[in-house]
C-alpha positions as a Markdown table, in Angstrom:
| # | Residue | x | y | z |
|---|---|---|---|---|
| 1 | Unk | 108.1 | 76.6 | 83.2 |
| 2 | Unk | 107.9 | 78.3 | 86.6 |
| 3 | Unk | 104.9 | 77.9 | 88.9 |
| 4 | Unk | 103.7 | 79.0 | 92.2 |
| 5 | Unk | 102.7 | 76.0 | 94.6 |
| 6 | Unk | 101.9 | 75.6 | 98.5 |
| 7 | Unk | 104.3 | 74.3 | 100.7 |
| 8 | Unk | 102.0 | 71.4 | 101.2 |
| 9 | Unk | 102.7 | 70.3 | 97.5 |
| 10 | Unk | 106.2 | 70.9 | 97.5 |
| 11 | Unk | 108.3 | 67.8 | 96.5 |
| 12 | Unk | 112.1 | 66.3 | 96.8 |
| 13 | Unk | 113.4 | 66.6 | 93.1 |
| 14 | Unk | 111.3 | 70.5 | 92.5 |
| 15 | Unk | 114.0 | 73.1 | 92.2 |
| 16 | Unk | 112.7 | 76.5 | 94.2 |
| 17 | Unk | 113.4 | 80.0 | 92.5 |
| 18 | Unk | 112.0 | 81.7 | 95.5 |
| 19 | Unk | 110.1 | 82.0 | 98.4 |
| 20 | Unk | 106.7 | 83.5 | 96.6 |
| 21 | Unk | 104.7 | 83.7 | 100.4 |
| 22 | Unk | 105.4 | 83.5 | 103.9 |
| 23 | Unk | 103.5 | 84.5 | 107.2 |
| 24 | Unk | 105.2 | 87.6 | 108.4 |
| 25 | Unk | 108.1 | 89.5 | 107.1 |
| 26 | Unk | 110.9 | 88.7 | 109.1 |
| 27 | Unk | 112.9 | 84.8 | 109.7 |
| 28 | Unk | 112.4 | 83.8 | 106.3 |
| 29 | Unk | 116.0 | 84.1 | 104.6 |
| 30 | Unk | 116.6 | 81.5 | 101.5 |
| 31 | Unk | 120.3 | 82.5 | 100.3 |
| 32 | Unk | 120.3 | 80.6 | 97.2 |
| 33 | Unk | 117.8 | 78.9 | 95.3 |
| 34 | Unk | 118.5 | 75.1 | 94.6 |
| 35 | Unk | 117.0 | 71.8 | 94.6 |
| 36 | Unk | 114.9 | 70.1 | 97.3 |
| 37 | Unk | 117.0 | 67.2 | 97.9 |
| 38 | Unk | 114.7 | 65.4 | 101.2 |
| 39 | Unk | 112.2 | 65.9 | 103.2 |
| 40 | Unk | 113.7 | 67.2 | 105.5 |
| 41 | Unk | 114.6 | 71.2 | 103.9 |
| 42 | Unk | 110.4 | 70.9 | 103.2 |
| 43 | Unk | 110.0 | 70.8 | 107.2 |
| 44 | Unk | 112.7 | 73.2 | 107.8 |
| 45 | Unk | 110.9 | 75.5 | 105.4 |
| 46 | Unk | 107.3 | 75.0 | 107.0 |
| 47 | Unk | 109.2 | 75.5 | 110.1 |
| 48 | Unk | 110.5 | 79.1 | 109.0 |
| 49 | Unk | 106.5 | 79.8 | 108.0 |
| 50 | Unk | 107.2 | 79.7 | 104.2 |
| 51 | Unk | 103.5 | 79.1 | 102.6 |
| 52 | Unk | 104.0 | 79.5 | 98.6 |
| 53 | Unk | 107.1 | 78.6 | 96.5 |
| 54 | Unk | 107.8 | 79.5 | 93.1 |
| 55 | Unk | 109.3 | 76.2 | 91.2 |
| 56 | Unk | 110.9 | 76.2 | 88.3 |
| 57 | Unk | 110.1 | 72.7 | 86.4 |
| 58 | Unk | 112.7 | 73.1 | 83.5 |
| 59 | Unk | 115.3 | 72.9 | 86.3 |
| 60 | Unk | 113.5 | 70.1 | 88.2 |
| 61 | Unk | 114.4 | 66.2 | 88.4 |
| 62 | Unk | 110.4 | 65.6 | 88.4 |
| 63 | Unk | 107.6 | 66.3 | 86.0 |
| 64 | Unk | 105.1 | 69.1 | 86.8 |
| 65 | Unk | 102.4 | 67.5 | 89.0 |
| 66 | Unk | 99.1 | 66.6 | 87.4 |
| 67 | Unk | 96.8 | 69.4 | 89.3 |
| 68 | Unk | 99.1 | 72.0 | 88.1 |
| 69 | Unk | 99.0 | 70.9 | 84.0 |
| 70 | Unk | 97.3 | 73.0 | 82.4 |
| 71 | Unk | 93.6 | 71.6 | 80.8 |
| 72 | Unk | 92.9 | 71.2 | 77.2 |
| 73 | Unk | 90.1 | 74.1 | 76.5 |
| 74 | Unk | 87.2 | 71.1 | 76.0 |
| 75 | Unk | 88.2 | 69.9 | 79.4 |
| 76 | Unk | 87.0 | 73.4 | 81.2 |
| 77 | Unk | 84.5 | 72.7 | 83.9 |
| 78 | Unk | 81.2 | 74.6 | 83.4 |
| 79 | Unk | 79.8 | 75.6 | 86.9 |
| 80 | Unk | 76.8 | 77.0 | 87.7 |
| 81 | Unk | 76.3 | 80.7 | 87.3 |
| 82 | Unk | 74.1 | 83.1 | 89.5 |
| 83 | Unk | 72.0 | 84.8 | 86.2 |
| 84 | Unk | 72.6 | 85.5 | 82.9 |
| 85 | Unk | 72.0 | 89.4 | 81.3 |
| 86 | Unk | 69.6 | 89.1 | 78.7 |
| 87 | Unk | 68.8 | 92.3 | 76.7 |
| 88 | Unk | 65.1 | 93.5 | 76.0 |
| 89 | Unk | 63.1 | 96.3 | 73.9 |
| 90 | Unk | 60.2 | 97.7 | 75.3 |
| 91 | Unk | 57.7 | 98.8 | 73.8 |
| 92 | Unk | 58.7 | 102.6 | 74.1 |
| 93 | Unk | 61.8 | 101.9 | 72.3 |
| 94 | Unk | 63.8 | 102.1 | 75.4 |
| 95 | Unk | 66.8 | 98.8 | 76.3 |
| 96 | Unk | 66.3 | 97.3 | 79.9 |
| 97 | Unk | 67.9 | 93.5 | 80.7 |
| 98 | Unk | 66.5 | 90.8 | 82.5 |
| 99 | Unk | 67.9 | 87.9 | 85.2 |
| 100 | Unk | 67.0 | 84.5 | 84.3 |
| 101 | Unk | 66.8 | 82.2 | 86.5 |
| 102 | Unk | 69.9 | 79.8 | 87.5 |
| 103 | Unk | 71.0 | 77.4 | 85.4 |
| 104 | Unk | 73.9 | 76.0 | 84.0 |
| 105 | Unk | 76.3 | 77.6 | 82.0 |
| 106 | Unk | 80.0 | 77.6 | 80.4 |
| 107 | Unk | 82.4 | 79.3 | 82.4 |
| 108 | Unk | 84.7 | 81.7 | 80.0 |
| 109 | Unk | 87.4 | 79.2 | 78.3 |
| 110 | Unk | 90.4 | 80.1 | 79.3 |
| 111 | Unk | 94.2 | 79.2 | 81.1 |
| 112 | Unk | 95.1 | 80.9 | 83.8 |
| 113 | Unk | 98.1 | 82.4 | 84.4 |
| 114 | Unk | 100.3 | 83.8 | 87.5 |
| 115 | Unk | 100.4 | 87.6 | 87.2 |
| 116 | Unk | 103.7 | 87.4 | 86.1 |
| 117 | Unk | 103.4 | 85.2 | 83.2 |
| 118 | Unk | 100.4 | 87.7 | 82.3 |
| 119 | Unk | 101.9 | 91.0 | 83.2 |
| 120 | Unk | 104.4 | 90.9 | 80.4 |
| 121 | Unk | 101.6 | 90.2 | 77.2 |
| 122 | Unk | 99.0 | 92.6 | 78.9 |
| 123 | Unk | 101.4 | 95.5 | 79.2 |
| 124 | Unk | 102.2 | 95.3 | 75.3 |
| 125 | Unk | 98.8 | 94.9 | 74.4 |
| 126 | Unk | 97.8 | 97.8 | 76.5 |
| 127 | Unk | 100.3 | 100.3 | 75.2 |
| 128 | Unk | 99.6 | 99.2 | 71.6 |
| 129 | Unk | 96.0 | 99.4 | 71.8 |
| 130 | Unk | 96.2 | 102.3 | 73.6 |
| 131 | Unk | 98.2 | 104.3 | 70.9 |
| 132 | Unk | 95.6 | 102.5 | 68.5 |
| 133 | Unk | 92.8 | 104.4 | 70.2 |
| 134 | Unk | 94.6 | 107.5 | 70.4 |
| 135 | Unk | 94.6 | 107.6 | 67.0 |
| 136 | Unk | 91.0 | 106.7 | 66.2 |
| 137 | Unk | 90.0 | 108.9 | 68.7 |
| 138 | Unk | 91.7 | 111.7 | 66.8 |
| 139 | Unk | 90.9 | 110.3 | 63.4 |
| 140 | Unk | 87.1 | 110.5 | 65.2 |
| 141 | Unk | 88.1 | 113.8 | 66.5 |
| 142 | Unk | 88.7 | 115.3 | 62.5 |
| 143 | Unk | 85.5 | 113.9 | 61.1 |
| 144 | Unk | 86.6 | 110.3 | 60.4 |
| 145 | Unk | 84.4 | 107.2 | 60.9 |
| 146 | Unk | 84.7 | 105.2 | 64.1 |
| 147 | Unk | 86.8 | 101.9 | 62.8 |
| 148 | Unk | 84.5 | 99.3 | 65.1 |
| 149 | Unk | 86.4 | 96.6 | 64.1 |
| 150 | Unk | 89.6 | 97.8 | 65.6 |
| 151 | Unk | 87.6 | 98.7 | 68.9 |
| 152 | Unk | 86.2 | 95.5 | 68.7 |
| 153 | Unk | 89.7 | 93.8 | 68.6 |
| 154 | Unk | 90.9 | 95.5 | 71.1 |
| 155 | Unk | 88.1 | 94.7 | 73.6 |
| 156 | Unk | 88.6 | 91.3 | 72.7 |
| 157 | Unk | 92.6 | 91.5 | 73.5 |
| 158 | Unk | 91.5 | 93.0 | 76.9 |
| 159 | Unk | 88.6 | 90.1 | 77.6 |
| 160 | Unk | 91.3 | 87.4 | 76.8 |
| 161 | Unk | 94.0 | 89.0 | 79.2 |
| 162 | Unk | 91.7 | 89.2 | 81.9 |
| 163 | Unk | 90.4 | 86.2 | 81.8 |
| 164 | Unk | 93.9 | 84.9 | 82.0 |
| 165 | Unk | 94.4 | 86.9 | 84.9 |
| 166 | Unk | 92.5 | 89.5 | 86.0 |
| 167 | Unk | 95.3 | 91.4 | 87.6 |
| 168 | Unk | 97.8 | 92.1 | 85.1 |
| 169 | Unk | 95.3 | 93.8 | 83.5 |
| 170 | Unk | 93.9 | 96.1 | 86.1 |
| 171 | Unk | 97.1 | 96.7 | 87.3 |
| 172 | Unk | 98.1 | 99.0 | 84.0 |
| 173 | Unk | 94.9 | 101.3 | 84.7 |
| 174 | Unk | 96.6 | 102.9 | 87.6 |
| 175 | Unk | 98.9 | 104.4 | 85.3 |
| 176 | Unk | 97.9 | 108.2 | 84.6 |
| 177 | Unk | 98.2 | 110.6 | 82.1 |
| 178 | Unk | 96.2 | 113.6 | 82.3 |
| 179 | Unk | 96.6 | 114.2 | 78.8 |
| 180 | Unk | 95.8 | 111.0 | 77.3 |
| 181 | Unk | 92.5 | 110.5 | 79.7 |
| 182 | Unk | 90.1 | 110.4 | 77.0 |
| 183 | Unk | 90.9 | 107.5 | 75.7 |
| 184 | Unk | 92.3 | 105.9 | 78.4 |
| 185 | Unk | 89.6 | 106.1 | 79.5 |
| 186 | Unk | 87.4 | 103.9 | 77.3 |
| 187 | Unk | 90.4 | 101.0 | 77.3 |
| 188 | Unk | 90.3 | 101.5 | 81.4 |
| 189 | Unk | 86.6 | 101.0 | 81.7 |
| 190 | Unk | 86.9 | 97.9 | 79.2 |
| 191 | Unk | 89.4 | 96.5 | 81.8 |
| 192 | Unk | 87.1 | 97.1 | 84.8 |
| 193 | Unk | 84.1 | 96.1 | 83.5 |
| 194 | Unk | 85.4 | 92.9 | 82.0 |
| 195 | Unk | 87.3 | 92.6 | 85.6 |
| 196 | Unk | 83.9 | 93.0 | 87.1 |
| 197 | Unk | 81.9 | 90.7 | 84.7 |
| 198 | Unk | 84.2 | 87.9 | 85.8 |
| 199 | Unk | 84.1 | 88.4 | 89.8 |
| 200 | Unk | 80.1 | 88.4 | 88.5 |
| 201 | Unk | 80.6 | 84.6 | 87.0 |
| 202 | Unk | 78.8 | 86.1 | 83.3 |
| 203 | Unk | 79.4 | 84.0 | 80.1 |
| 204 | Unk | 82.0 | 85.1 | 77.9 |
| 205 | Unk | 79.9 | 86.1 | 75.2 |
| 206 | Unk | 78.3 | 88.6 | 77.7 |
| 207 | Unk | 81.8 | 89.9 | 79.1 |
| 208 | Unk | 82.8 | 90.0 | 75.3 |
| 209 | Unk | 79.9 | 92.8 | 74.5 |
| 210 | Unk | 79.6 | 94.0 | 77.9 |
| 211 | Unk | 83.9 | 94.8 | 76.9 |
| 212 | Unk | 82.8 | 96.4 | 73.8 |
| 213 | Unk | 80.3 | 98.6 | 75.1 |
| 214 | Unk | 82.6 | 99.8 | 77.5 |
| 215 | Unk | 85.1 | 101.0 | 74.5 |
| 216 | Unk | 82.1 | 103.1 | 72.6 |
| 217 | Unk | 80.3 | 104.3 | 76.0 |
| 218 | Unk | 82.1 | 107.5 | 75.6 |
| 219 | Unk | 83.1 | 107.7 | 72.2 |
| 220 | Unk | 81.1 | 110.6 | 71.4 |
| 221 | Unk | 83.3 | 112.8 | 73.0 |
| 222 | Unk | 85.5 | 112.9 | 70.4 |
| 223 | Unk | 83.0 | 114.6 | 68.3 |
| 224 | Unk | 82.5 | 117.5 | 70.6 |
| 225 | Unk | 84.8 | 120.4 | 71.1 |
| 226 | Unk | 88.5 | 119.4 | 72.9 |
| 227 | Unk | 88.8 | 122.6 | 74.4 |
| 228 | Unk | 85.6 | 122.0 | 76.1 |
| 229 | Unk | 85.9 | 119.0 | 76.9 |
| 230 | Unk | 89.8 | 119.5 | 78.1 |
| 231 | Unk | 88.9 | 122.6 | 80.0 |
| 232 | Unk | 90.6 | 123.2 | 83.5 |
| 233 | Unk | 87.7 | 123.7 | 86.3 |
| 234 | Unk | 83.8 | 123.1 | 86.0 |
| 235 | Unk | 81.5 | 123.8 | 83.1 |
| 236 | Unk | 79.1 | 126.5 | 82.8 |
| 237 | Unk | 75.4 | 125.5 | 82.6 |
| 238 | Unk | 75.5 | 126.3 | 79.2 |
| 239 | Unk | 79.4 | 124.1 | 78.7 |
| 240 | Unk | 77.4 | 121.2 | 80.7 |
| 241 | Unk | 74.4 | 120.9 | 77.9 |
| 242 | Unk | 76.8 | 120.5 | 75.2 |
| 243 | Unk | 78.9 | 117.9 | 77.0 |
| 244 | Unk | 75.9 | 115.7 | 77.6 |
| 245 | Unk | 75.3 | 115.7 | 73.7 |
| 246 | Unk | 78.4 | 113.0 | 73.5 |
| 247 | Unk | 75.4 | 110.3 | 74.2 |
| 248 | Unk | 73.8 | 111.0 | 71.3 |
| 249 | Unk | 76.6 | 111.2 | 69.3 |
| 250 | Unk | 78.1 | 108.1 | 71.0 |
| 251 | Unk | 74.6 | 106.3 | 70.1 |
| 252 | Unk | 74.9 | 107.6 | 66.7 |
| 253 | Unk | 78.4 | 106.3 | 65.5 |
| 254 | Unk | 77.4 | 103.0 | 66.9 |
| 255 | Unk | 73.9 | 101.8 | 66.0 |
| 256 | Unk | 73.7 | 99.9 | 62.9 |
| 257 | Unk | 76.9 | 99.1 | 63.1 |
| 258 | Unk | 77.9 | 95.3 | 62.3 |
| 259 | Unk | 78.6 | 93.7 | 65.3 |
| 260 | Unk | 76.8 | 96.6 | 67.7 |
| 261 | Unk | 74.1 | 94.7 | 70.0 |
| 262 | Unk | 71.3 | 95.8 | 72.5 |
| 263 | Unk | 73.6 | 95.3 | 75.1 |
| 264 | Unk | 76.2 | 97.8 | 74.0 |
| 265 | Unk | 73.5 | 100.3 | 72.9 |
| 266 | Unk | 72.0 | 100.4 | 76.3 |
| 267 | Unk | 75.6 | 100.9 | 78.1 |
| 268 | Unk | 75.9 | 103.7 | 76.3 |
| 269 | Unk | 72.4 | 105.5 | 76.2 |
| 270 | Unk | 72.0 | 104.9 | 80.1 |
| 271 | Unk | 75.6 | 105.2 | 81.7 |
| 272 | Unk | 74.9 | 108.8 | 83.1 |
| 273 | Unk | 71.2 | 107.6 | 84.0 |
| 274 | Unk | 70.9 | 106.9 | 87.9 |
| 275 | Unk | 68.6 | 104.8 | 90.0 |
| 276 | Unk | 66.8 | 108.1 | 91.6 |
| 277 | Unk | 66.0 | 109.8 | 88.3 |
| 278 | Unk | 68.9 | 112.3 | 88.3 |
| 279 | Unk | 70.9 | 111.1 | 85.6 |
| 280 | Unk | 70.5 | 111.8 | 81.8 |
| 281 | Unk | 69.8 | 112.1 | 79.0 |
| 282 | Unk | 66.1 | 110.6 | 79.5 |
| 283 | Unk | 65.9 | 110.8 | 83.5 |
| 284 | Unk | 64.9 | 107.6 | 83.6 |
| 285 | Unk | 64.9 | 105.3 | 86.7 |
| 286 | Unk | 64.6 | 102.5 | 89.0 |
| 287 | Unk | 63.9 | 99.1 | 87.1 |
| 288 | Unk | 63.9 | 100.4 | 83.9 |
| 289 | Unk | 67.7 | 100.2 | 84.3 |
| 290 | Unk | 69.2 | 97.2 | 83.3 |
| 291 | Unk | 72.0 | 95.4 | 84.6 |
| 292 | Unk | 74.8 | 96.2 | 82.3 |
| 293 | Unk | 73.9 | 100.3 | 82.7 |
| 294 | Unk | 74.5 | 99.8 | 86.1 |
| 295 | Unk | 78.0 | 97.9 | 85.7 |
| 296 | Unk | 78.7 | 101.1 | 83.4 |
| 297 | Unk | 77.7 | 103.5 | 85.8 |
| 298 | Unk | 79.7 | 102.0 | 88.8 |
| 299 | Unk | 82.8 | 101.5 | 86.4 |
| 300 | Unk | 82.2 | 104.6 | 84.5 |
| 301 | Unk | 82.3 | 106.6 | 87.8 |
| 302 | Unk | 84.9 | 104.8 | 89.8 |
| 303 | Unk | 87.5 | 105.2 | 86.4 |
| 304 | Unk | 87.2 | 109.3 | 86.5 |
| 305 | Unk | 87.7 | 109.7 | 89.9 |
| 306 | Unk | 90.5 | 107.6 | 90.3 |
| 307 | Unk | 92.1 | 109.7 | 86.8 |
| 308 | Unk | 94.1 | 112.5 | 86.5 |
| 309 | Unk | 92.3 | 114.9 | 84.3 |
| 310 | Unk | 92.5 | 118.5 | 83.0 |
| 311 | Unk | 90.7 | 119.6 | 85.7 |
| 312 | Unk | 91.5 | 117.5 | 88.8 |
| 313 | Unk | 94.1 | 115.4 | 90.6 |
| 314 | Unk | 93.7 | 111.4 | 90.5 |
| 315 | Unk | 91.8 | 110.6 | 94.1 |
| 316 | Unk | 93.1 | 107.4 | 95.5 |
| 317 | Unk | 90.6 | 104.1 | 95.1 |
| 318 | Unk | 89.1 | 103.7 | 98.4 |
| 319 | Unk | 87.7 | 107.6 | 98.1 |
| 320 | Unk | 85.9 | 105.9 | 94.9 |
| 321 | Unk | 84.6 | 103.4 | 96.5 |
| 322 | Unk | 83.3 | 105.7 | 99.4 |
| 323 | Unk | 81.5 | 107.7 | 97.0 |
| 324 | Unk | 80.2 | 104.9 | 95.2 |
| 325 | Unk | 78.8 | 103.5 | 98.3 |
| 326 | Unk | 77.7 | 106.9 | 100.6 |
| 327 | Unk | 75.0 | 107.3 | 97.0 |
| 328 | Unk | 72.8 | 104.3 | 97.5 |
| 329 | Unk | 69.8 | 106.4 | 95.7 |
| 330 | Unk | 72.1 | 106.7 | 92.4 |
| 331 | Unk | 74.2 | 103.4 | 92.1 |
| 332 | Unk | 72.8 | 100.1 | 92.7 |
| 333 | Unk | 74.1 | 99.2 | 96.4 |
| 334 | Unk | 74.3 | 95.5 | 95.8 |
| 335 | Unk | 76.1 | 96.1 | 92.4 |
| 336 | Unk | 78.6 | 98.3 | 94.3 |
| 337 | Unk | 79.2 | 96.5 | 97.6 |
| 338 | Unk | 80.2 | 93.5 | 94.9 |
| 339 | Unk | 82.2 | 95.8 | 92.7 |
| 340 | Unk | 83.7 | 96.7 | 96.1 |
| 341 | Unk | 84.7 | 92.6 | 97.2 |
| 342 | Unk | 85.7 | 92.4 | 93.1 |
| 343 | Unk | 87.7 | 95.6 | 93.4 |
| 344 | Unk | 89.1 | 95.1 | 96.9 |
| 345 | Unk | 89.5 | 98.1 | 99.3 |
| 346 | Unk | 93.4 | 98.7 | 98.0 |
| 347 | Unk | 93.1 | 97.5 | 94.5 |
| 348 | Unk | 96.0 | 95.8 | 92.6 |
| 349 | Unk | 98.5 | 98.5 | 91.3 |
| 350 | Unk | 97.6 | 100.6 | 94.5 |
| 351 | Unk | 101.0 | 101.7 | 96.3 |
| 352 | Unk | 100.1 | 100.9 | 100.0 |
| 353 | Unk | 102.3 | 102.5 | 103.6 |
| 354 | Unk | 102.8 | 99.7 | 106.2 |
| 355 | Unk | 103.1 | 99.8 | 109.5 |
| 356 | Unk | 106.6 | 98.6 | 109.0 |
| 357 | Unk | 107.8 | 101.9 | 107.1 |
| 358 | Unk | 107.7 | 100.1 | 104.4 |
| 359 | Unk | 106.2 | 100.5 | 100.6 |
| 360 | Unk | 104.0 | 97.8 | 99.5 |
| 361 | Unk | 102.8 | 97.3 | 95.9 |
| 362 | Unk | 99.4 | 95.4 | 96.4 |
| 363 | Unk | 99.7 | 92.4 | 93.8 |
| 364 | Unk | 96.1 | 90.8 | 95.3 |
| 365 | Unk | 93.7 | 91.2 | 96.9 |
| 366 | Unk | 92.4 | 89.2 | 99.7 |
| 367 | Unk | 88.4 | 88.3 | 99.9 |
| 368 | Unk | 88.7 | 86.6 | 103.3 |
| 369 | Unk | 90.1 | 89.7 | 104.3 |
| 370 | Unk | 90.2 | 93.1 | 102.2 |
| 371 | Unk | 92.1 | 95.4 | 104.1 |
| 372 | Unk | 95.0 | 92.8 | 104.6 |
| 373 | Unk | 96.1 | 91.9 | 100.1 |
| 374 | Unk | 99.0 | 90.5 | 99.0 |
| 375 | Unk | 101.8 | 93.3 | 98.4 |
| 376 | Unk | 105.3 | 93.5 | 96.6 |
| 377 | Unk | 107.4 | 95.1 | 99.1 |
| 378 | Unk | 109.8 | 97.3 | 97.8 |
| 379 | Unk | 110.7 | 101.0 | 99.5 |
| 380 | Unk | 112.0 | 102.0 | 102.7 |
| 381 | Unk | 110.2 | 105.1 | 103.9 |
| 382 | Unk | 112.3 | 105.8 | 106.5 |
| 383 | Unk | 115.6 | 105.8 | 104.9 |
| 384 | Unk | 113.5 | 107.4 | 101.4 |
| 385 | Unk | 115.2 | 104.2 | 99.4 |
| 386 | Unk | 114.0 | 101.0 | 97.5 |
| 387 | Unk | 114.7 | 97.5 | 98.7 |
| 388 | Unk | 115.1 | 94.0 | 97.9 |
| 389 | Unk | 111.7 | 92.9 | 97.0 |
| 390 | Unk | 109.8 | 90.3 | 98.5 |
| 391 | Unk | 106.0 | 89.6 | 98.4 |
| 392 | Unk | 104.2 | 89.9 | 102.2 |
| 393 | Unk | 100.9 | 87.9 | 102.3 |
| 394 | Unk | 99.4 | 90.9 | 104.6 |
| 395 | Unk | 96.6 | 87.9 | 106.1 |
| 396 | Unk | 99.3 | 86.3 | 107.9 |
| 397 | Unk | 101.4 | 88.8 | 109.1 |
| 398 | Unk | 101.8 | 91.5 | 111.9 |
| 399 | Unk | 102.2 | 94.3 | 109.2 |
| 400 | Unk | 99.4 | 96.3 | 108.3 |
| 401 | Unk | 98.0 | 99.0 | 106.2 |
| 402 | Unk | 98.6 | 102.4 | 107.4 |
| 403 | Unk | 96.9 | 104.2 | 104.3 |
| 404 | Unk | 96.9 | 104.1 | 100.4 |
| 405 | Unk | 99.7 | 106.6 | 98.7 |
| 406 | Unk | 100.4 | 108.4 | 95.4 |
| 407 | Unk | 103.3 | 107.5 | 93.6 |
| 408 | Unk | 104.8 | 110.8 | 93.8 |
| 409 | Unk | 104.8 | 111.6 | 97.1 |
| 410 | Unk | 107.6 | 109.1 | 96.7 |
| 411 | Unk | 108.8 | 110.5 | 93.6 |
| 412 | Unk | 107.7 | 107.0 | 92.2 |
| 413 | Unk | 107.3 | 106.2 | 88.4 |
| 414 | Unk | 104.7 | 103.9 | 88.8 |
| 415 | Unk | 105.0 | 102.4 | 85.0 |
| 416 | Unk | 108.8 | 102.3 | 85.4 |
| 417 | Unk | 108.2 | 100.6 | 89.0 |
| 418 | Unk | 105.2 | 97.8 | 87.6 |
| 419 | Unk | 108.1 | 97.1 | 84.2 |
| 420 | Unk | 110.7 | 96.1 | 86.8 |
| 421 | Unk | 108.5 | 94.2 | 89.8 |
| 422 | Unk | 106.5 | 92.2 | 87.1 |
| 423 | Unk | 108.8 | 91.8 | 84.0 |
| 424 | Unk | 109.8 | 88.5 | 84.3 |
């Protein structure tokens, strides 16, 4: 068992695998891993500005400490949450939700894991569930009824990685494929919102349908035209109509369904419907827009911009989260400067330049300080070759962010790149 502690809790008798943090890049050189024999290599270590090891217990002369054992599920603490989504119908029909006031509730049970021990089980899951969807979405496609249930369980696979670690995860949706966007898409916005939902503090029973709504919110697509809906450049006025139809048809494989609550139904009648009244299909506006519509919206938007499509390049993240915040009369500004701290400004999976001339794979983000995450440093850009990898806690450390990068203006395989940083 293998765990990543602070220098402050590091023992005589742990055996180090590696140096997992340190305060700059340079003076920190461990040749060998071994056993911490006396007090003394702990100083020597603080000394060379070491901050996080990575012990491996099953080669250790002592037990894993208490405060790193992992709790029995009945023993999760339930702090305080800031509101609770709570769906209502009004009297016109139409789905809004409502903040209760605070109050106690269960945080999401659940054992965290280091993004390693996660990355491995969430990057099966995602490429089995997403040649799952794939294939509903072209049994969908040839007139076939949407299988809920399997949408359903793979929403609930996603909920249960990220609330293991809500990294590993959100690393995988940086991968693109232009010609698998469609449903990629719906598995990617499942990922965010749940990602989201989490940052928020919500219930687990509210991530859980606030997930599944995410899955269906554009399922409807699959029922219109491909060639449309695949076609290079912008739609005619005419082309436009009949893609906003997919909400109605969306809405219409959905409701009744077992298992299909308010909460999903309003995700996926109001994600294109915006604060000012622009949106559609109804135009409606303001506070008749409930909280998980928003979520949807912000997600909904920020995952198409940052994926390659038929008709455009992937844009990097922090041009999403520009756009998200420069329209304050469409998205909820409160909703997206939190998305924003949730996200960070070079979110996990981003490929980052460094003032160093080096390549950084960002690994964390940093809320004390966005622009500075944790990367994986791994490519010389000077030289155009990869190197040893070691992880650069950007927060205490000269090196800085120069700007965010695509993959292949490095001729990088991202997938191949995440399967041999993270693979354990």
């Amino acid at each position: 068992m293998q765990i990543v502690l602070p220098i402050e809790d590091l023992q005589p008798g742990m055996f180090v695998d590696s140096v997992h943090k340190h305060k700059s890049d340079a003076g920190v050189k461990i040749k060998s891993r071994g056993m911490v024999r006396d007090k003394a290599i702990i100083q020597k270590l603080i000394d060379k500005g070491v901050l996080e090891l990575k012990i491996d217990f099953t080669q250790s002369d002592i037990p894993v400490p208490e405060k790193y054992q992992q709790p029995e599920p009945d023993n999760e603490p339930q702090p305080e949450a800031e509101t609770e989504t709570v769906a209502k119908k009004g009297a016109d029909g139409s789905l809004s939700t409502a903040r209760s006031h605070k109050k106690s509730k269960p945080k999401p049970v659940s054992k965290e894991q280091s993004l390693q021990q996660e990355f491995a089980v969430a990057m099966q899951k995602f490429e089995k569930n997403n040649r799952q969807i794939q294939s509903l979405y072209g049994d969908v496609t040839s007139g076939m009824k949407v299988d809920i249930s399997l949408l359903n369980e793979v929403s609930k696979d996603i909920v249960a990685s990220v609330l293991r670690n809500s990294n590993a995860m959100a690393i995988l949706t940086r991968i693109k494929d232009k010609d698998a966007y469609n449903w990629r898409h719906m598995t990617n916005c499942a990922i965010l919102i749940t990602v989201f939902a989490k940052h928020l503090g919500l219930q687990q029973h509210i991530i859980e349908q606030l997930a599944m709504g995410a899955m269906l919110h554009d399922i409807g697509h699959a029922k219109l035209p491909q060639g449309l809906i695949n076609k290079p450049g912008r739609f005619t006025e005419l082309e436009y109509k009949a893609v906003k139809k997919h909400v109605a048809q969306s809405l219409g494989m959905s409701k009744g369904e077992a298992g299909i609550t308010p909460i999903m139904l309003d995700m996926i009648i109001n994600h294109h419907e915006r604060l000012d009244g622009t949106g559609y299909p109804r135009k409606i506006k303001g506070d008749a827009l409930s909280t998980a519509a928003r979520m949807m919206a912000i997600v909904d938007v920020y995952d198409a911009i940052t994926a390659d499509q038929h008709h455009k390049e992937a844009d990097e993240p922090i041009n999403a989260l520009r756009y998200l915040l420069s329209n304050k009369t469409q998205f909820d500004p409160i909703l997206v400067q939190r998305f924003i701290k949730c996200m960070g400004v070079h979110p996990v999976g981003t490929i980052v330049k460094l003032t160093n001339e080096r390549l950084g794979l960002v690994l964390e983000g940093n809320k004390g300080a966005p622009t500075a995450p944790m990367v994986r440093v791994f490519y010389n850009t000077k030289h155009l070759h990869h190197v040893t990898a070691k992880d650069l806690d950007l927060s205490h450390s000269d090196v800085k962010v120069v700007a965010s990068v695509r993959p292949l203006d490095y001729q990088i395989n991202l997938s191949r790149l995440l399967k041999e940083q993270l693979l354990v």
